[in-house]
C-alpha positions in Angstrom: -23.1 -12.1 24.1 -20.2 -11.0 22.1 -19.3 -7.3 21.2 -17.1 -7.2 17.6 -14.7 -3.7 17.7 -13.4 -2.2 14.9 -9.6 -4.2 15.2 -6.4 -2.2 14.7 -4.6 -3.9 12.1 -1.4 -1.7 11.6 0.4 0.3 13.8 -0.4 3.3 11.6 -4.1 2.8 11.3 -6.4 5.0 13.8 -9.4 4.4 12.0 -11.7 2.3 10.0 -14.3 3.0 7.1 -17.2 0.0 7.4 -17.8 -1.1 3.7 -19.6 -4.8 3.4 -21.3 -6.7 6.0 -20.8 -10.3 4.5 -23.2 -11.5 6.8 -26.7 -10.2 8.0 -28.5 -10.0 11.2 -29.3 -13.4 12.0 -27.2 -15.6 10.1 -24.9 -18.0 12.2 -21.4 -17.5 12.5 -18.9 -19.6 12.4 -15.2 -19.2 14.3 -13.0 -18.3 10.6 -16.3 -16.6 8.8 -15.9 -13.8 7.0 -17.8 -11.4 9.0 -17.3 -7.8 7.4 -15.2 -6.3 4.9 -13.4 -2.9 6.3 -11.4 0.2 4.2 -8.2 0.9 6.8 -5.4 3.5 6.0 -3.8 0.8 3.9 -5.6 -1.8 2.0 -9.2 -3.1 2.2 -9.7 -5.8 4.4 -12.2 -8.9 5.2 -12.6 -10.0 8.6 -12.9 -13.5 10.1 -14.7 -14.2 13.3 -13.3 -15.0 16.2 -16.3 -16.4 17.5 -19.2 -18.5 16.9 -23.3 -17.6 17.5 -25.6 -15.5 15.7 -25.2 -12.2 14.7 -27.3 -10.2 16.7 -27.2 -6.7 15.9 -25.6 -4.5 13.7 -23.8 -1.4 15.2 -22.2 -0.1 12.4 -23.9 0.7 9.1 -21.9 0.4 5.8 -20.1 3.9 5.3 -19.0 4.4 8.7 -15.8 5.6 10.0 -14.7 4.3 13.5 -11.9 4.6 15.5 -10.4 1.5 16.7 -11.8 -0.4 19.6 -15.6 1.0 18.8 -18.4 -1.4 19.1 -19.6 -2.5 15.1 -21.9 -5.9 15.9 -22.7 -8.7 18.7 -22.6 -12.2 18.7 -25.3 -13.7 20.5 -26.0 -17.1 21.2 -26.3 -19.8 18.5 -28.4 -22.7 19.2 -29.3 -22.4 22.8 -25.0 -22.2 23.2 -23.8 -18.8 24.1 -21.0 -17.3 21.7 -17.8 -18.2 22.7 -15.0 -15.6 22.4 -11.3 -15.5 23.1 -10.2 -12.8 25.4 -12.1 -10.5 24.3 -10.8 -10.7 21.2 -13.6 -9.7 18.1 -12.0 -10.3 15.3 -9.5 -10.7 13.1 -7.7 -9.9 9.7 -8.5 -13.0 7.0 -5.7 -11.0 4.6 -6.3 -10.6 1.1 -10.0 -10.2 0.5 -11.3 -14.0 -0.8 -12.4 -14.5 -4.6 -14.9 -16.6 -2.5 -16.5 -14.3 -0.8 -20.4 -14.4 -0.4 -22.1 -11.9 -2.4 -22.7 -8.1 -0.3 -25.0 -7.9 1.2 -27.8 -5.1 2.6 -26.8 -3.1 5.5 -29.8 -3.2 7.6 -31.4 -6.0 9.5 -31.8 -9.6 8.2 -35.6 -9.7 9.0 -36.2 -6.8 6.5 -36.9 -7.9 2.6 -34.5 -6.9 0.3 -35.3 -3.5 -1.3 -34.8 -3.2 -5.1 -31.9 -1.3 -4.8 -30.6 -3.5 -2.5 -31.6 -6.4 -4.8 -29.8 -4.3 -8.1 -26.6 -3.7 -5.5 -26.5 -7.6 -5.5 -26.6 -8.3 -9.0 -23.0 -7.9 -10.3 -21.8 -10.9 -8.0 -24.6 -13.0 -9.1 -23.4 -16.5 -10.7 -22.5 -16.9 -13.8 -24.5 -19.4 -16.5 -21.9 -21.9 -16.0 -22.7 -22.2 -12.0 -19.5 -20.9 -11.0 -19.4 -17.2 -9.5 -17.4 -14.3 -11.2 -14.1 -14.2 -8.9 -13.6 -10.3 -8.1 -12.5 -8.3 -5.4 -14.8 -6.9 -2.9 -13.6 -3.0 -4.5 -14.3 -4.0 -7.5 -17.3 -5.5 -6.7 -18.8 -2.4 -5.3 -17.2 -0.1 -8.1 -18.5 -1.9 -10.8 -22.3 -1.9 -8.7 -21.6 2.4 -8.3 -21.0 2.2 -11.9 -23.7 -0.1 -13.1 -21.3 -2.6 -14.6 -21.6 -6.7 -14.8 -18.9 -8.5 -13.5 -20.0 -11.4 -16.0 -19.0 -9.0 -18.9 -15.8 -7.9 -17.7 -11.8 -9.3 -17.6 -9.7 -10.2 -14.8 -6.2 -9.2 -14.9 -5.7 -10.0 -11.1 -4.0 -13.6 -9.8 -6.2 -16.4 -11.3 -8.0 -14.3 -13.6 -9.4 -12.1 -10.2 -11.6 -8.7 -11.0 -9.5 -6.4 -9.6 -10.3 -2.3 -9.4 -8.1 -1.6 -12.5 -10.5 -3.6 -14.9 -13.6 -2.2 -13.6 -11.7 1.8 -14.1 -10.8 0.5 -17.6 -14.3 -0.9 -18.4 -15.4 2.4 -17.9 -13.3 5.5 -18.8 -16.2 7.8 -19.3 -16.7 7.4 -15.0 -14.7 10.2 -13.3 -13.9 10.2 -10.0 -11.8 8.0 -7.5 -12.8 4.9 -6.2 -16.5 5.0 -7.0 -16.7 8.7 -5.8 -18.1 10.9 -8.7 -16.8 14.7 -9.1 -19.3 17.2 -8.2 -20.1 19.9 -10.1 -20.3 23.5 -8.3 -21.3 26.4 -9.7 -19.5 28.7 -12.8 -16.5 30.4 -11.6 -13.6 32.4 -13.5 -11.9 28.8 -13.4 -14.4 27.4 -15.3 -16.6 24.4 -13.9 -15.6 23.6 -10.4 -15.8 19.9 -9.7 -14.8 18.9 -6.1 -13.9 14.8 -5.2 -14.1 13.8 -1.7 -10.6 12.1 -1.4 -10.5 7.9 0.0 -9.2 6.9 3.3 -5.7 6.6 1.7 -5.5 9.4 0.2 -6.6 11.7 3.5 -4.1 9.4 5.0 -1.5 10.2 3.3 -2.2 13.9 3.1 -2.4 14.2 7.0 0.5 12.4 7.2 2.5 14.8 4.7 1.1 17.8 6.3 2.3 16.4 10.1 5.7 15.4 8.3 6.7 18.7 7.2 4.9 20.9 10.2 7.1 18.3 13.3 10.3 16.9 11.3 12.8 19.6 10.2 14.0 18.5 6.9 17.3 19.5 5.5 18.0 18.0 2.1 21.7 16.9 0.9 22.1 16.2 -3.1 25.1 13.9 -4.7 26.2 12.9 -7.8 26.8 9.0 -8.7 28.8 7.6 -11.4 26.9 4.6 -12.5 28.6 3.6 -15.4 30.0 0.6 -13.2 26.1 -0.5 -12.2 25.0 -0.1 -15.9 27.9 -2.6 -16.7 27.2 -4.8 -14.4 23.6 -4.7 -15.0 24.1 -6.0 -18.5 25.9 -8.7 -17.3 23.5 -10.1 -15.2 20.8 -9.6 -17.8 23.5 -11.3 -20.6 23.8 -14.2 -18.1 20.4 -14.6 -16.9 18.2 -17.2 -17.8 14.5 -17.8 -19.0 12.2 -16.7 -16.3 15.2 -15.1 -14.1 14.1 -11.4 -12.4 17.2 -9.1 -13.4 17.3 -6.6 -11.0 17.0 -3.0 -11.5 18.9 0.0 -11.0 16.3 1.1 -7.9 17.2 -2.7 -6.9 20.7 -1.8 -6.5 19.9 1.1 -4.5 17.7 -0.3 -2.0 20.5 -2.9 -1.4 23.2 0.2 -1.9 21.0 1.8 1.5 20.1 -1.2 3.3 24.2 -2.5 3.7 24.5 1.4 4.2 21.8 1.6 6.7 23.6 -1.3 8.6 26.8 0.8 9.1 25.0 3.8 10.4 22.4 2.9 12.4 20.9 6.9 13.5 19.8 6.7 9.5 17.8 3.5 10.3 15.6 4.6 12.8 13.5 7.7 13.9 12.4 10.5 16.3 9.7 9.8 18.6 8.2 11.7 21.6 11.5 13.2 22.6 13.5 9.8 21.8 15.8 8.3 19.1 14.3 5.0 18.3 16.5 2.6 16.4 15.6 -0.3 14.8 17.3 -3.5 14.6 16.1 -4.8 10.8 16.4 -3.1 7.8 13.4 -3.0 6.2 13.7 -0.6 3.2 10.0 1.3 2.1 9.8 1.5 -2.0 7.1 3.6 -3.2 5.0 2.5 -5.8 2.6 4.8 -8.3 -1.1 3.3 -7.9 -4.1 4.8 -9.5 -5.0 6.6 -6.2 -2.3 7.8 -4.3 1.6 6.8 -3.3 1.4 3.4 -1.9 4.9 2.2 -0.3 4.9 -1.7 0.4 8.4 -3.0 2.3 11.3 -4.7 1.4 11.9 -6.6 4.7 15.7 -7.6 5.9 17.0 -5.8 3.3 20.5 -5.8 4.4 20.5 -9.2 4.7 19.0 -10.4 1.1 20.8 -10.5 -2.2 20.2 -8.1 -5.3 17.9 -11.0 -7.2 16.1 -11.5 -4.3 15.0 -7.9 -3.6 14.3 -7.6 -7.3 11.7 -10.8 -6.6 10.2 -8.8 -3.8 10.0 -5.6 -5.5 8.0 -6.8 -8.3 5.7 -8.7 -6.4 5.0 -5.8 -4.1 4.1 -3.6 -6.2 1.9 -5.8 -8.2 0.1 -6.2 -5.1 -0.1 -2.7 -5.0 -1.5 -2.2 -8.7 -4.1 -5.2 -8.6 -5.4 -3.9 -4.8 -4.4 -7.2 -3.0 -1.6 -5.7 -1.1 -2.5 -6.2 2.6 -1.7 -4.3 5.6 1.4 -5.8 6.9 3.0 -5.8 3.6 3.3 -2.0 3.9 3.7 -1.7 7.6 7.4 -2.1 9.6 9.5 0.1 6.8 12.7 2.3 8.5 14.2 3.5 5.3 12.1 4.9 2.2 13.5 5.0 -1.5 11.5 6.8 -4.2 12.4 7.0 -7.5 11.4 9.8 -10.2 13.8 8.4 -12.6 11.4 6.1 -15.2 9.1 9.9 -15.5 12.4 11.8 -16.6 13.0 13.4 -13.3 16.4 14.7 -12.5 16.3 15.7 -8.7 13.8 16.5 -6.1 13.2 16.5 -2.5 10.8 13.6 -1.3 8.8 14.0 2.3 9.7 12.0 5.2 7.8 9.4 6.1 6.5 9.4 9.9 8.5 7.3 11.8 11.6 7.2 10.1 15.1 9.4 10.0 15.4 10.1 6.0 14.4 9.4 2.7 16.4 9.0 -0.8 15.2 10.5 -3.8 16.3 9.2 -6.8 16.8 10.3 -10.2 17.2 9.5 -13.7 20.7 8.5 -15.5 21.7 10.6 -17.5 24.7 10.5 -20.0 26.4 13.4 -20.1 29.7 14.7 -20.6 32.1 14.6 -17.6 35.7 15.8 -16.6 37.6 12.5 -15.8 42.0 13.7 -15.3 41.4 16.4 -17.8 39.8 15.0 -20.4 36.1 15.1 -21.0 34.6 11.7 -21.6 30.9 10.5 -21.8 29.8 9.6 -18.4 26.2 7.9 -17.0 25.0 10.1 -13.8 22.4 10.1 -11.3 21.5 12.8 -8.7 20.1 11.3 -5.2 18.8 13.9 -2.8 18.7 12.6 0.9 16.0 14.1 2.7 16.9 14.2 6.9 14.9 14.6 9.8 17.5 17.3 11.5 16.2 15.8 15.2 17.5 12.4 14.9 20.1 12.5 11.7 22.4 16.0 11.5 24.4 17.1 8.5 27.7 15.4 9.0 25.8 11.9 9.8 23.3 12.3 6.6 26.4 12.9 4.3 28.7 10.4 5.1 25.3 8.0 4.9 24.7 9.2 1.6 28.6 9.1 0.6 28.4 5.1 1.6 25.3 5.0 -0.8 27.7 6.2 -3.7 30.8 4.5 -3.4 28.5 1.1 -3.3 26.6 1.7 -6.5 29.8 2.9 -8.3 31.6 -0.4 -7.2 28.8 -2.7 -7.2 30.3 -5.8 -7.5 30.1 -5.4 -3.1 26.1 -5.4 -3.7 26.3 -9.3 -4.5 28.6 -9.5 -1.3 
């Protein structure tokens, strides 16, 4: 007999929140089956077994939050063989939720019929007329069941065609709430109708994370003005010389690589406080936060330092896609020592971001702006941007923060040593 845990599948995540069993008490399992899909702190994941047998028992019902290393099912023995496990070891991540993945199924035990609510919750990952089943996300798969939607009916704009959350939100505006959770109404107040939403796992996340950020780390926040009349020129070139199908990178592009050769040189800036101790880390991995539906998601930018301006514009884009179509996986935002976030695109001028746990500072970035500027006594028309480092006073003090942030600027207003 084989006890599956709930796995830890990030360094971040304490917790998990059980929502498909993608197979059923009874039904045999083979090692590399997806076994159960699970809502972490990040992303939503399926799991593949690590072992083969039958599954036995169900511990955890669809809805529950465990911590890591709780009990959620057994593996019993599969034709007259006992399961055979590795170390202890339950089970694992499969990444990216399949498009092939076997219709959800009930909750309770194998060897009760299917109710009709259980058959109705089934229905929107029926087959299609053609044979071939609708390829969707688990998410979406469950948001379009809360919302009484039919896959069959609706259009991917995922990889492949894939039903991701997005088209499921879009097929019905009228829905409120987040994730499949519908606003409650409370009673009349003088604010009007009260509607309360229970908040996802990222989203409480991400607040108890903010909430610990700014209650342990003392921020201090240092604000400069960049010249980036150089980056806007240089910009055009690339885009004047790029070809068909060529990323052109960004301006946020050229300041992740502006902070990652800058992170480099001052290495307190690239790593953290923790339990009394500096940590710092050897790779530059550089966080860039992303706007999803739901909350702040940042995926990482990994070696940094060591990658060229085209190739972080590559990884950019295809992180945050991830991000927006729900495919992102754990890892993918895991392992960041730096965080940019940029305001810029909404119109933003300044403002102070929120460390991140873990890490020394943050750059805020703002939009460019031409204004008129003071250049040997004469004013001329100038393109500027405010950046406000945000530092975590234990680990990274005033001096250190400013001459990090003065590196940041002389790079973006000679750019041509970002391509070096």
């Amino acid at each position: 007999m084989s006890e599956v845990v709930m796995p830890r599948l990030s360094d971040s995540m304490e917790e998990g929140t059980i929502l498909t069993w993608l197979k059923q008490v009874g039904d045999e399992v083979a090692v590399g089956d997806e076994l159960v899909e699970i809502e972490t702190d990040k992303a939503n994941m399926a799991y593949e077994s690590d072992v083969a047998g039958t599954l036995t028992e169900i511990l955890a019902q669809e809805g529950e939050t465990l911590p890591i290393g709780s009990p959620i099912a057994t593996i019993g023995e599969s034709n007259g063989r006992p399961a055979d496990s590795d170390e202890g070891q339950s089970a694992r991540p499969a990444g990216p939720v399949s498009d092939t993945a076997p219709p959800q199924k009930g909750g309770g035990p194998a060897s009760s019929p299917p109710t009709g609510k259980e058959q109705e919750a089934e229905a929107p990952t029926a087959p299609a007329e053609n044979g071939e089943r609708v390829k969707a996300s688990p998410l979406a798969k469950r948001l379009a069941r809360d919302k009484g939607l039919d896959l069959h009916d609706l259009h991917g704009s995922g990889p492949g065609g894939r039903i991701v959350k997005h088209d499921v939100e879009e097929a019905a505006p009228a829905a409120a709430g987040l994730a499949g959770r519908a606003p409650v109404p409370s009673s009349e107040t003088a604010k009007g109708e009260v509607q309360t939403q229970d908040p996802n796992k990222l989203q409480q996340t991400i607040a108890r994370r903010m909430a610990e950020s700014k209650a342990t780390a003392p921020h201090f926040y240092l604000t400069i003005e960049i010249d980036m009349g150089k980056a806007v020129e240089a910009r055009a070139a690339i885009k004047g010389t790029a070809k068909e199908g060529d990323v052109v990178p960004s301006f946020n592009d050229m300041v992740v690589k502006a902070c990652a050769i800058a992170l480099r040189e001052f290495p307190k800036a690239n790593g953290g406080y923790r339990d009394g101790r500096f940590e710092l880390y050897s790779r530059v991995n550089v966080g860039v936060a992303v706007a999803a539906s739901e909350a702040l998601v940042v995926p990482t930018i990994f070696d940094a330092d060591q990658k060229g301006l085209r190739q972080i514009a590559a990884d950019t884009r295809a992180a945050a896609a991830k991000v927006r179509d729900g495919s992102v996986t754990p890892p993918e935002l895991s392992g960041g020592t730096f965080t940019v976030s940029n305001l810029g695109m909404f119109g933003i001028d300044e403002f102070d971001a929120v460390i991140n746990m873990g890490q020394a500072a943050i750059l805020a970035v703002g939009a460019i702006r031409e204004v008129p500027a003071v250049r040997e006594g004469e004013i001329v028309p100038a393109r500027l941007m405010k950046a406000t480092l945000s530092c975590d006073h234990r680990i990274l003090y005033g001096a250190e923060g400013a001459e990090f942030l003065a590196r940041v600027k002389q790079l973006l207003e000679e750019p041509v040593s970002l391509a070096l």
